[in-house]
mmCIF file of the N, C-alpha and C atoms, coordinates in Angstrom:
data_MODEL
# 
_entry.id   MODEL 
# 
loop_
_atom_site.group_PDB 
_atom_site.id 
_atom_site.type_symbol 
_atom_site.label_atom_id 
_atom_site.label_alt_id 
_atom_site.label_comp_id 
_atom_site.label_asym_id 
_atom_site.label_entity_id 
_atom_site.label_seq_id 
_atom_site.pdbx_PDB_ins_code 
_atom_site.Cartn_x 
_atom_site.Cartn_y 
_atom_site.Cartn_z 
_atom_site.occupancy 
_atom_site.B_iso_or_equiv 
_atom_site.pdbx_formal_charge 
_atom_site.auth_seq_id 
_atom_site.auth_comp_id 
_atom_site.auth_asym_id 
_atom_site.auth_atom_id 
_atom_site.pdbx_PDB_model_num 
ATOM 1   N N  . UNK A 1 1  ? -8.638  -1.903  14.273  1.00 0.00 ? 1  UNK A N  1 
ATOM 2   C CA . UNK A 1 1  ? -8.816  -2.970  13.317  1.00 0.00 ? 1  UNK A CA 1 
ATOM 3   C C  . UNK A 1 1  ? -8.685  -2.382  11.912  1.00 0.00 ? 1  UNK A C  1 
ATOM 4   N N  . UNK A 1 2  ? -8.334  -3.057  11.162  1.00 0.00 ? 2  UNK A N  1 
ATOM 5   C CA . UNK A 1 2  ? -7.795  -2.623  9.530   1.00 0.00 ? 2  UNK A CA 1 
ATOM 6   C C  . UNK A 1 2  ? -8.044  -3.632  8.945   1.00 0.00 ? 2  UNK A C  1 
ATOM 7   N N  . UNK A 1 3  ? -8.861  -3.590  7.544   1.00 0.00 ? 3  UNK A N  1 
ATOM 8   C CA . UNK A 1 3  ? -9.074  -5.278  6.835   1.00 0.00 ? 3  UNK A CA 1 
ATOM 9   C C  . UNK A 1 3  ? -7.640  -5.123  6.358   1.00 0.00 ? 3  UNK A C  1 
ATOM 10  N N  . UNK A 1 4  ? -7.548  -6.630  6.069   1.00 0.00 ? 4  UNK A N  1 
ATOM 11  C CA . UNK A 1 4  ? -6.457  -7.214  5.692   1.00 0.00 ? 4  UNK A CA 1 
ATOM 12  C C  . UNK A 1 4  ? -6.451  -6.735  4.066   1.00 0.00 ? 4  UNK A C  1 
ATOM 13  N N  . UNK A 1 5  ? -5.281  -6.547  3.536   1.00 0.00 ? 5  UNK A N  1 
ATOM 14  C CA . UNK A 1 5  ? -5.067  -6.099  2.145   1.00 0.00 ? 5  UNK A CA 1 
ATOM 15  C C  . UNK A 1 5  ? -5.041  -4.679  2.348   1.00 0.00 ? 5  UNK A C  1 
ATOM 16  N N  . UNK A 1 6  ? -4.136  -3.772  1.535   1.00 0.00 ? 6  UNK A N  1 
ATOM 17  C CA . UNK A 1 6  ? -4.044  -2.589  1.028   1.00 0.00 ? 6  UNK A CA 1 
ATOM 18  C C  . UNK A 1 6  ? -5.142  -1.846  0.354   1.00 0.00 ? 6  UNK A C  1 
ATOM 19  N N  . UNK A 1 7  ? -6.111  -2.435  -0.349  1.00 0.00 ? 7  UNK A N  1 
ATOM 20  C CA . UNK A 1 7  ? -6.993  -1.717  -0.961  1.00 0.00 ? 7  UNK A CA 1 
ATOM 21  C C  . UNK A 1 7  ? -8.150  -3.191  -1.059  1.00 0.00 ? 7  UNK A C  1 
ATOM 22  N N  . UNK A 1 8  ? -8.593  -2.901  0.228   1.00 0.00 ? 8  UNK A N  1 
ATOM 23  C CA . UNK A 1 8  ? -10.032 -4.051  0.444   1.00 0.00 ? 8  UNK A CA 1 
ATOM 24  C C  . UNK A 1 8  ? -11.489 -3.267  -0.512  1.00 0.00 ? 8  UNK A C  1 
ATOM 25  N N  . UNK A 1 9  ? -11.260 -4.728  -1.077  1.00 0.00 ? 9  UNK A N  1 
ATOM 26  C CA . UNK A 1 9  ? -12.529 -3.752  -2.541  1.00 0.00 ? 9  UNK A CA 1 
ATOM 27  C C  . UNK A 1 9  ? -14.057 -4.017  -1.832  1.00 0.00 ? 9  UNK A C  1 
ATOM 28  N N  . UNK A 1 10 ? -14.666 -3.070  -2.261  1.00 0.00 ? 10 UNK A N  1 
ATOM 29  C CA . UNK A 1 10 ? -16.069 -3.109  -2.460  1.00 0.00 ? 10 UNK A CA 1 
ATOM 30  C C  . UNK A 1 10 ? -16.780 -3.935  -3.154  1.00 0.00 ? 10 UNK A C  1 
ATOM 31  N N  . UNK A 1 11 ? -17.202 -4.575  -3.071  1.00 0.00 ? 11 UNK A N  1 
ATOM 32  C CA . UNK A 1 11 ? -17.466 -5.651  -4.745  1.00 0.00 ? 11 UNK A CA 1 
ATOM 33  C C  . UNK A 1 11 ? -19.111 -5.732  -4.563  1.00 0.00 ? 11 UNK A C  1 
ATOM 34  N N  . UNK A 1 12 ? -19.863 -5.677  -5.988  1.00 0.00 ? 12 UNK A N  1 
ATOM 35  C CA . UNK A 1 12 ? -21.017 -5.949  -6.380  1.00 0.00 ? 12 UNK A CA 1 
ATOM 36  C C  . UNK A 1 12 ? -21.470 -6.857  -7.146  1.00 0.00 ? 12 UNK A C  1 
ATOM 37  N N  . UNK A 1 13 ? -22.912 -7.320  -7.229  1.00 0.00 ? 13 UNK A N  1 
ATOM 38  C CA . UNK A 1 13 ? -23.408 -8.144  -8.554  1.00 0.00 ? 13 UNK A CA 1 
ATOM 39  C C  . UNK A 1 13 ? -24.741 -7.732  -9.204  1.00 0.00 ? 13 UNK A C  1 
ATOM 40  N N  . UNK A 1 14 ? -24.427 -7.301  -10.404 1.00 0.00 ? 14 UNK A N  1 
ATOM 41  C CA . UNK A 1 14 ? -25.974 -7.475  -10.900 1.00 0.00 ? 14 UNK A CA 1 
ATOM 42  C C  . UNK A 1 14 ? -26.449 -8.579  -11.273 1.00 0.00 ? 14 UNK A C  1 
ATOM 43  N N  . UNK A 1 15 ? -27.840 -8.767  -10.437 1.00 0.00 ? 15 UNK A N  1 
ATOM 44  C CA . UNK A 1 15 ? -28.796 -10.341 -11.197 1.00 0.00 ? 15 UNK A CA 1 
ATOM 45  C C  . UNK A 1 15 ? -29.150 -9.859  -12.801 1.00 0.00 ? 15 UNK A C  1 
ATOM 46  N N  . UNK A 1 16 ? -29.140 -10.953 -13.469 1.00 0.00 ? 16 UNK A N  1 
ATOM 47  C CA . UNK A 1 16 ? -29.473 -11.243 -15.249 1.00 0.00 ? 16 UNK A CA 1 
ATOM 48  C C  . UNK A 1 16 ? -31.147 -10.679 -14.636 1.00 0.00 ? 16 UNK A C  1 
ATOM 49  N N  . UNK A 1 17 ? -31.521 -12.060 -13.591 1.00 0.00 ? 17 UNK A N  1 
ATOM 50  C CA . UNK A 1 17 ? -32.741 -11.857 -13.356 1.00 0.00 ? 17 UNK A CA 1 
ATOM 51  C C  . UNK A 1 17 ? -33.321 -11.777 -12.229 1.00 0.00 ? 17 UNK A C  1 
ATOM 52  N N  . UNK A 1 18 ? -34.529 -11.469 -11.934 1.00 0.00 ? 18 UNK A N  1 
ATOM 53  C CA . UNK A 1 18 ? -35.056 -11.530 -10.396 1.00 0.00 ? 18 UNK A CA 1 
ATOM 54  C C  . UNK A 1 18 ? -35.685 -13.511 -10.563 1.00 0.00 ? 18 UNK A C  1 
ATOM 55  N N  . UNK A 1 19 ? -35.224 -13.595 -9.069  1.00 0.00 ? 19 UNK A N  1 
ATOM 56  C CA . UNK A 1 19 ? -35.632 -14.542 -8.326  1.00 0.00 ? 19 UNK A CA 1 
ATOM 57  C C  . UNK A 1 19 ? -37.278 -14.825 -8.377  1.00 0.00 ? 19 UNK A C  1 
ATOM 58  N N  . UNK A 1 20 ? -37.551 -13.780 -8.177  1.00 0.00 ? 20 UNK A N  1 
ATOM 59  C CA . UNK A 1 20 ? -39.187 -13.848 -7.575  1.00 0.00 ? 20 UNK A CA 1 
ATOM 60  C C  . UNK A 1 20 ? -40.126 -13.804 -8.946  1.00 0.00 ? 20 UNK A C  1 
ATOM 61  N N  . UNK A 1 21 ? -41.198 -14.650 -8.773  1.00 0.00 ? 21 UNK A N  1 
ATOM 62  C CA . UNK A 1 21 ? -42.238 -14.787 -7.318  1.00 0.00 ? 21 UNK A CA 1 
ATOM 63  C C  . UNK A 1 21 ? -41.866 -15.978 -7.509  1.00 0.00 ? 21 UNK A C  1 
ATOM 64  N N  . UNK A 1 22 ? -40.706 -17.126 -7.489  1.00 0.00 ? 22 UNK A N  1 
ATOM 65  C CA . UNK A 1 22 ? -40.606 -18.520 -7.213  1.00 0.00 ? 22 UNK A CA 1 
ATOM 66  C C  . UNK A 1 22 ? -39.461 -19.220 -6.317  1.00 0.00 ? 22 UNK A C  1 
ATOM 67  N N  . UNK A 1 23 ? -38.220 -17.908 -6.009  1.00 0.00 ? 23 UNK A N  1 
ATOM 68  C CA . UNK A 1 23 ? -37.059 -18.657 -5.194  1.00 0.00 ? 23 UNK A CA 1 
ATOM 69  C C  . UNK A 1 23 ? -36.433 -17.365 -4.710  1.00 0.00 ? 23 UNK A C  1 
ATOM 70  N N  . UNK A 1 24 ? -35.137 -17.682 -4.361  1.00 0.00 ? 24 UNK A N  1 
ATOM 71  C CA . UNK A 1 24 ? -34.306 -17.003 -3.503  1.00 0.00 ? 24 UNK A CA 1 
ATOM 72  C C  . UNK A 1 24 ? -33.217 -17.221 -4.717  1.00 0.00 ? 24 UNK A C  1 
ATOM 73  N N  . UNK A 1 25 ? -31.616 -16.371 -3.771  1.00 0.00 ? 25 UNK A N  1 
ATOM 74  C CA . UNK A 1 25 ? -30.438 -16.339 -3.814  1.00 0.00 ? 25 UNK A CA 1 
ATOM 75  C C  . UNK A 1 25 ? -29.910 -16.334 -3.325  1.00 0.00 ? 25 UNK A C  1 
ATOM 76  N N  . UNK A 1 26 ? -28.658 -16.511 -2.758  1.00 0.00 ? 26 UNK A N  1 
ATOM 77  C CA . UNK A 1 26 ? -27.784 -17.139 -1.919  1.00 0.00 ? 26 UNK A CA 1 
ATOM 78  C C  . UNK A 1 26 ? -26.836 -16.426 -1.849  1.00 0.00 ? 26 UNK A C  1 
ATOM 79  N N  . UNK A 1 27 ? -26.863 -15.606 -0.791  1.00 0.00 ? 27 UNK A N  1 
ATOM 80  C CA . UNK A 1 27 ? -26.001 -13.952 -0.982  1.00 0.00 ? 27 UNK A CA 1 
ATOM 81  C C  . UNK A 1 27 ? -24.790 -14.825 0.382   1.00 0.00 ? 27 UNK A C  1 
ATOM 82  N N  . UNK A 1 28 ? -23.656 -14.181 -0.247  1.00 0.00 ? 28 UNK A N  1 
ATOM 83  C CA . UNK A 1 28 ? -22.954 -14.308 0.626   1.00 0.00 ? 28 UNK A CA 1 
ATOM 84  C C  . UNK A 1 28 ? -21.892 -12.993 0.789   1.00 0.00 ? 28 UNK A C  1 
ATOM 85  N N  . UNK A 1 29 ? -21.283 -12.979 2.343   1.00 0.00 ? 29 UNK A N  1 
ATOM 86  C CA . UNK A 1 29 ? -20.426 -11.719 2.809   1.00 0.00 ? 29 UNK A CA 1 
ATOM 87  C C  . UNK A 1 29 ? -19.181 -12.487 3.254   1.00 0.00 ? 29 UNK A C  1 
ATOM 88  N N  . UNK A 1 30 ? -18.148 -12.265 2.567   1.00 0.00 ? 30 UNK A N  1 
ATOM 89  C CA . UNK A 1 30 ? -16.381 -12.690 3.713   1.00 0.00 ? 30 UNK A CA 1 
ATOM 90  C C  . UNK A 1 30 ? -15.966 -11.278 3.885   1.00 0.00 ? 30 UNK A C  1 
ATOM 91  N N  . UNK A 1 31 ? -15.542 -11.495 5.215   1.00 0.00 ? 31 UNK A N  1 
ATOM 92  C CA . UNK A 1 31 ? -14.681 -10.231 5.920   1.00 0.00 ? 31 UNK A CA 1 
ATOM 93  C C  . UNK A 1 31 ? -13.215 -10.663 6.373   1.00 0.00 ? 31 UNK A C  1 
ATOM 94  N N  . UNK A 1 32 ? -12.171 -10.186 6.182   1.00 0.00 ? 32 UNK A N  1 
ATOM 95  C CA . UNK A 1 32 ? -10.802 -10.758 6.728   1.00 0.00 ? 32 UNK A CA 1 
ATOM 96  C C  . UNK A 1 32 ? -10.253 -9.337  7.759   1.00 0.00 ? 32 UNK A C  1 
ATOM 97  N N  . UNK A 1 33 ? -9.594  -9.686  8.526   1.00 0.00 ? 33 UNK A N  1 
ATOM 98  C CA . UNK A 1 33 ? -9.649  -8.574  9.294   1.00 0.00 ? 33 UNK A CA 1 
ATOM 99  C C  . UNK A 1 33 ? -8.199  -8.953  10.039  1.00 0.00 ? 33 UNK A C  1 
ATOM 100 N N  . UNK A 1 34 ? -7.180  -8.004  10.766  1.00 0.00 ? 34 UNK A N  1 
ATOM 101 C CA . UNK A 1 34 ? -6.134  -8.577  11.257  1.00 0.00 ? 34 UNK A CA 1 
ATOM 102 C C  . UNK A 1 34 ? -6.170  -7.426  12.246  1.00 0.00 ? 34 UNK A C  1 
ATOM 103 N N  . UNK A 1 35 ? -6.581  -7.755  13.556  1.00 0.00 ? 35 UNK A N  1 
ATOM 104 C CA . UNK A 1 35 ? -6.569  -6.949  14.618  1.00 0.00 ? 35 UNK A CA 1 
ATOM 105 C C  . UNK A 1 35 ? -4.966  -7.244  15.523  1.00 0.00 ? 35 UNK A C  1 
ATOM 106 N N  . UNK A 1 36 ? -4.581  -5.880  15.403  1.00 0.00 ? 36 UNK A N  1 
ATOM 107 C CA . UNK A 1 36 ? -3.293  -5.562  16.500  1.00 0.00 ? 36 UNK A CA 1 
ATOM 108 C C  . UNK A 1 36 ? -3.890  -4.345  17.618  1.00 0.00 ? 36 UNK A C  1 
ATOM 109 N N  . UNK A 1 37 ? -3.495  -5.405  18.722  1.00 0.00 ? 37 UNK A N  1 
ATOM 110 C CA . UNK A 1 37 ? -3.442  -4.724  19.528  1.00 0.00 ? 37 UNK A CA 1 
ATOM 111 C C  . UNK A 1 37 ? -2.214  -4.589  21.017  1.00 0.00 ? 37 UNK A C  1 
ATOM 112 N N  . UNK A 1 38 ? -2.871  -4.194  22.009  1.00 0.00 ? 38 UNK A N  1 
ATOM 113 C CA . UNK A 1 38 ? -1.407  -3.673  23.021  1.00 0.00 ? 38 UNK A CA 1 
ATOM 114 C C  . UNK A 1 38 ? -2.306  -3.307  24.211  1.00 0.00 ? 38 UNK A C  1 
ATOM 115 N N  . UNK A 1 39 ? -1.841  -3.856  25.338  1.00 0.00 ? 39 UNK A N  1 
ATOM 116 C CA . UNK A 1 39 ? -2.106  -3.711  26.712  1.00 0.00 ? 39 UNK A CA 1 
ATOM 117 C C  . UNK A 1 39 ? -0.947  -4.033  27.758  1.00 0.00 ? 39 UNK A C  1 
ATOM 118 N N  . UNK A 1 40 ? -1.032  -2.721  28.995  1.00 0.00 ? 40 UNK A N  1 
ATOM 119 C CA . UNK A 1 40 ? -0.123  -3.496  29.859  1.00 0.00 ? 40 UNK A CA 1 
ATOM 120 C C  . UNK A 1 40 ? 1.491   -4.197  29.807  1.00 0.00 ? 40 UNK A C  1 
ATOM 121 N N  . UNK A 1 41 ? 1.976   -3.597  28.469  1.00 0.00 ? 41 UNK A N  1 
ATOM 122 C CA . UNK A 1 41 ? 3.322   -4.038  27.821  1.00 0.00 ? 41 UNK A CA 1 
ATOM 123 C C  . UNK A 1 41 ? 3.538   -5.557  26.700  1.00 0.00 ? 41 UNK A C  1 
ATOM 124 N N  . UNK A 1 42 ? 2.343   -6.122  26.620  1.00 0.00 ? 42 UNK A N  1 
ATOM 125 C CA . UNK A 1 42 ? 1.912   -7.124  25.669  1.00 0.00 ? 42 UNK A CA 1 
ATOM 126 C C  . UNK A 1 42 ? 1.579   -6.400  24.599  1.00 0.00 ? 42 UNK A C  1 
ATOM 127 N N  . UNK A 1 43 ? 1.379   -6.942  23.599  1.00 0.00 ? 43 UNK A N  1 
ATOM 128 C CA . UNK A 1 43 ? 0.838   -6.869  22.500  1.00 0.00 ? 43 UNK A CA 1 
ATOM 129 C C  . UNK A 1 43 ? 1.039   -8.023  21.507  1.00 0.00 ? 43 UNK A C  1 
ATOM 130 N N  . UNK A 1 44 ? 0.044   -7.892  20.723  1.00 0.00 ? 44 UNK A N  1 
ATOM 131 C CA . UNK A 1 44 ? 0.086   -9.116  19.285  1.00 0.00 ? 44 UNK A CA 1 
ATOM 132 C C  . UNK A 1 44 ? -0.931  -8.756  18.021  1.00 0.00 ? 44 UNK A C  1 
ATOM 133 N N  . UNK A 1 45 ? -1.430  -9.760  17.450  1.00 0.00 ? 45 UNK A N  1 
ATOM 134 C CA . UNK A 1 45 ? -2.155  -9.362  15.990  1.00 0.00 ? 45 UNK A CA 1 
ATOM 135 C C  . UNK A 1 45 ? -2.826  -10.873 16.687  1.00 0.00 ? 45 UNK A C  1 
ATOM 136 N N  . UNK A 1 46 ? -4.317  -11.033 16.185  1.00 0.00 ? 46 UNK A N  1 
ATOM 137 C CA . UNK A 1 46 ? -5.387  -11.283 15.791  1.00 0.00 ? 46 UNK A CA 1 
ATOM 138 C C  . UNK A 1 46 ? -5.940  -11.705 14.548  1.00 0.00 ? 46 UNK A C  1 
ATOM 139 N N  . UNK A 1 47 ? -5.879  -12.855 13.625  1.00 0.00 ? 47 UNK A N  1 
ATOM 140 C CA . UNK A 1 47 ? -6.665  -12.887 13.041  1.00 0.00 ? 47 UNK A CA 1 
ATOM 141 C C  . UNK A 1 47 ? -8.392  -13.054 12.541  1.00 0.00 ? 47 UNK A C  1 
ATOM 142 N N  . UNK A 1 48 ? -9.181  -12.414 12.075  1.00 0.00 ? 48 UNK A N  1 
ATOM 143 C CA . UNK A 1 48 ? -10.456 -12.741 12.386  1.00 0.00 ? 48 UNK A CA 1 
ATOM 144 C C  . UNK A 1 48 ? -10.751 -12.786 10.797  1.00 0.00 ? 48 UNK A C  1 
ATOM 145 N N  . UNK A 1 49 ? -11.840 -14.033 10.746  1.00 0.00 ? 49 UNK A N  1 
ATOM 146 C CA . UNK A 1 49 ? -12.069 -14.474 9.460   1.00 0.00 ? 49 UNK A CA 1 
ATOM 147 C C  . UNK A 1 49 ? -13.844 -14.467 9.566   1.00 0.00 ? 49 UNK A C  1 
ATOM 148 N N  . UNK A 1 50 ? -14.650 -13.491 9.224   1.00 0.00 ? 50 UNK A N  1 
ATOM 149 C CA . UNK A 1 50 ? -16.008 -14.026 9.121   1.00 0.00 ? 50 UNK A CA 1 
ATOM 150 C C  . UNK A 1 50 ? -16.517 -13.960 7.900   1.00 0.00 ? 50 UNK A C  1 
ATOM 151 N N  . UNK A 1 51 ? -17.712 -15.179 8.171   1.00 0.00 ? 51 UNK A N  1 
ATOM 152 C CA . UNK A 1 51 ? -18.279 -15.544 6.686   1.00 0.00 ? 51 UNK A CA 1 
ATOM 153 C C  . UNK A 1 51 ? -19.518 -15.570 7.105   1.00 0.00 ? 51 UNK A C  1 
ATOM 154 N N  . UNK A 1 52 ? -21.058 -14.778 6.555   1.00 0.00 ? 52 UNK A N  1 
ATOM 155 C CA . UNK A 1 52 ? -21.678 -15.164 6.489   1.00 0.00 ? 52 UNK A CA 1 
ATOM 156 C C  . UNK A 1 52 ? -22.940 -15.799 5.072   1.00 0.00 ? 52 UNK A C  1 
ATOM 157 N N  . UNK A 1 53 ? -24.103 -16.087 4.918   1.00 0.00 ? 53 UNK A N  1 
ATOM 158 C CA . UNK A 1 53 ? -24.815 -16.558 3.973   1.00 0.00 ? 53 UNK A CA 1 
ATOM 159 C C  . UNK A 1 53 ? -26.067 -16.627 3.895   1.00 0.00 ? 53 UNK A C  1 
ATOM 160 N N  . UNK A 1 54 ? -27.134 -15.902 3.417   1.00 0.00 ? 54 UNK A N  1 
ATOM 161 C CA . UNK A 1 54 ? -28.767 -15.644 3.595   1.00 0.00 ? 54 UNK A CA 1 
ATOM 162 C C  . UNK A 1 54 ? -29.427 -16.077 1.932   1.00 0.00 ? 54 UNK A C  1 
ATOM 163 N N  . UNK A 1 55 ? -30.034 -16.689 2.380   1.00 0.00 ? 55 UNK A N  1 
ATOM 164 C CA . UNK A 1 55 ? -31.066 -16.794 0.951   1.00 0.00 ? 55 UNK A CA 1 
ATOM 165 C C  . UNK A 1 55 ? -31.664 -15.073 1.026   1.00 0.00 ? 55 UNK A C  1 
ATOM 166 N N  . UNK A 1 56 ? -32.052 -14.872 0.241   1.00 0.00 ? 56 UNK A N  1 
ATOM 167 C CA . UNK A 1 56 ? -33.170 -13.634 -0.071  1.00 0.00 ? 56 UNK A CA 1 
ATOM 168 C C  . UNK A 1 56 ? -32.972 -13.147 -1.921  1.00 0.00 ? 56 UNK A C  1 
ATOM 169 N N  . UNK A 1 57 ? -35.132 -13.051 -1.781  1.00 0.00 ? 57 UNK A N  1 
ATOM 170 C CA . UNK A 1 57 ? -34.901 -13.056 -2.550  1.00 0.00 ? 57 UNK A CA 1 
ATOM 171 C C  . UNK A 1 57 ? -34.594 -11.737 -3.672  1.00 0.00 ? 57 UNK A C  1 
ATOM 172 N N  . UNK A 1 58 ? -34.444 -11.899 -5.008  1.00 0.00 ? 58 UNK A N  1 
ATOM 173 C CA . UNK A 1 58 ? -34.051 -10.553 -5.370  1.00 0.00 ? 58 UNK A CA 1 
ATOM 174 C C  . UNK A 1 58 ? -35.301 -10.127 -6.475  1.00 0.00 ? 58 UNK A C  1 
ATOM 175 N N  . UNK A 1 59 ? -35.998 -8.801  -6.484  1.00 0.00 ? 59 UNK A N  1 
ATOM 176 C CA . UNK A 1 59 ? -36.994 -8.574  -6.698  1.00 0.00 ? 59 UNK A CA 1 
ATOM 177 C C  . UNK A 1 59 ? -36.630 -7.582  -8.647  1.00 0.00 ? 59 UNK A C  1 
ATOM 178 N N  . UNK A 1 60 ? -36.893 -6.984  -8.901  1.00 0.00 ? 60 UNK A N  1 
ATOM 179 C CA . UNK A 1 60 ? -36.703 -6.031  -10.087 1.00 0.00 ? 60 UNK A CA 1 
ATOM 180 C C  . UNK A 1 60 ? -38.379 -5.258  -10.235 1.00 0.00 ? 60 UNK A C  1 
ATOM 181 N N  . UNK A 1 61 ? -37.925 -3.732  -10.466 1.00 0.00 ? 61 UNK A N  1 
ATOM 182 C CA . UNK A 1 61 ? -39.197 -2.994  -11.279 1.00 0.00 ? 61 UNK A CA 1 
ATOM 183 C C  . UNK A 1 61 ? -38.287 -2.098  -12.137 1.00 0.00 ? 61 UNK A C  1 
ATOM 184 N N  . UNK A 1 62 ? -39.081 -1.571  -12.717 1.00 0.00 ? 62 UNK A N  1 
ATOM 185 C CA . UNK A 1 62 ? -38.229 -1.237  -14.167 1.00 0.00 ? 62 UNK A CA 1 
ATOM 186 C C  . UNK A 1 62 ? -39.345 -0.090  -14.439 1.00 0.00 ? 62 UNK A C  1 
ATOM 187 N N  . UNK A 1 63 ? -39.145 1.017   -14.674 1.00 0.00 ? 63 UNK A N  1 
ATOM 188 C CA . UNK A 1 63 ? -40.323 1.977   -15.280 1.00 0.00 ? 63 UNK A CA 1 
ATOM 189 C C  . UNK A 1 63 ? -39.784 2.426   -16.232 1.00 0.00 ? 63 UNK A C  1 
ATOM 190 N N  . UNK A 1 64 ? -41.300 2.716   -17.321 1.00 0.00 ? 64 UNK A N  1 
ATOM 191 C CA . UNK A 1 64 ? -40.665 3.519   -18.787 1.00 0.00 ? 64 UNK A CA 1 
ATOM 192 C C  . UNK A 1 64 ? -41.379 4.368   -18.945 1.00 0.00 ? 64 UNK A C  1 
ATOM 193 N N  . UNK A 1 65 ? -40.733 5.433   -19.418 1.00 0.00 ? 65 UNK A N  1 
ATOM 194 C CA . UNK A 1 65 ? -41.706 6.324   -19.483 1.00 0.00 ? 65 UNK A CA 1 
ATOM 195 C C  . UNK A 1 65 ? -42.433 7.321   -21.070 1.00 0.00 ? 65 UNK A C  1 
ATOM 196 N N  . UNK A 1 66 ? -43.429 6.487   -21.238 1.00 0.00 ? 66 UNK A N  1 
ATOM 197 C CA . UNK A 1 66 ? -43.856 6.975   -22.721 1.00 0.00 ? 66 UNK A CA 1 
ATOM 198 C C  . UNK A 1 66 ? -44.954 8.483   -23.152 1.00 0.00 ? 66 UNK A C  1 
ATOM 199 N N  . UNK A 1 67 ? -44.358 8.890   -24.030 1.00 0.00 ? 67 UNK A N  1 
ATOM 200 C CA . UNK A 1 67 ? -44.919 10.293  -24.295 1.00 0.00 ? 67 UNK A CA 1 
ATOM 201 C C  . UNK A 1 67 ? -43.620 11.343  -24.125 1.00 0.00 ? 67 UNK A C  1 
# 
């Protein structure tokens, strides 16, 4: 299996702010994927598309250090 695209990015987000102590966020993951495979003198390609989606929430601590 190989994701689909030449250079499948990594991607991030920083929150402005934390969620907590009153809600969530709404994280989501897509995966694209194009499976080839071969058996027995067959073969073909596969597409597989998953998506999933979780609330959770996002927390922050922050230390400073004085002196």
């Amino acid at each position: 299996m190989i994701p689909r695209g030449s250079n499948a990015p990594r991607d991030g987000y920083a929150y402005s702010w934390p969620s907590l102590p009153k809600g969530t966020y709404t994280i989501t993951a897509t995966s694209y994927w194009d499976v080839h495979w071969s058996a027995l003198g067959y073969s073909g390609t596969v597409t597989v598309d998953t998506f999933a989606a979780r609330e959770l929430p996002v927390g922050e601590l922050q230390a400073v250090i004085v002196g």
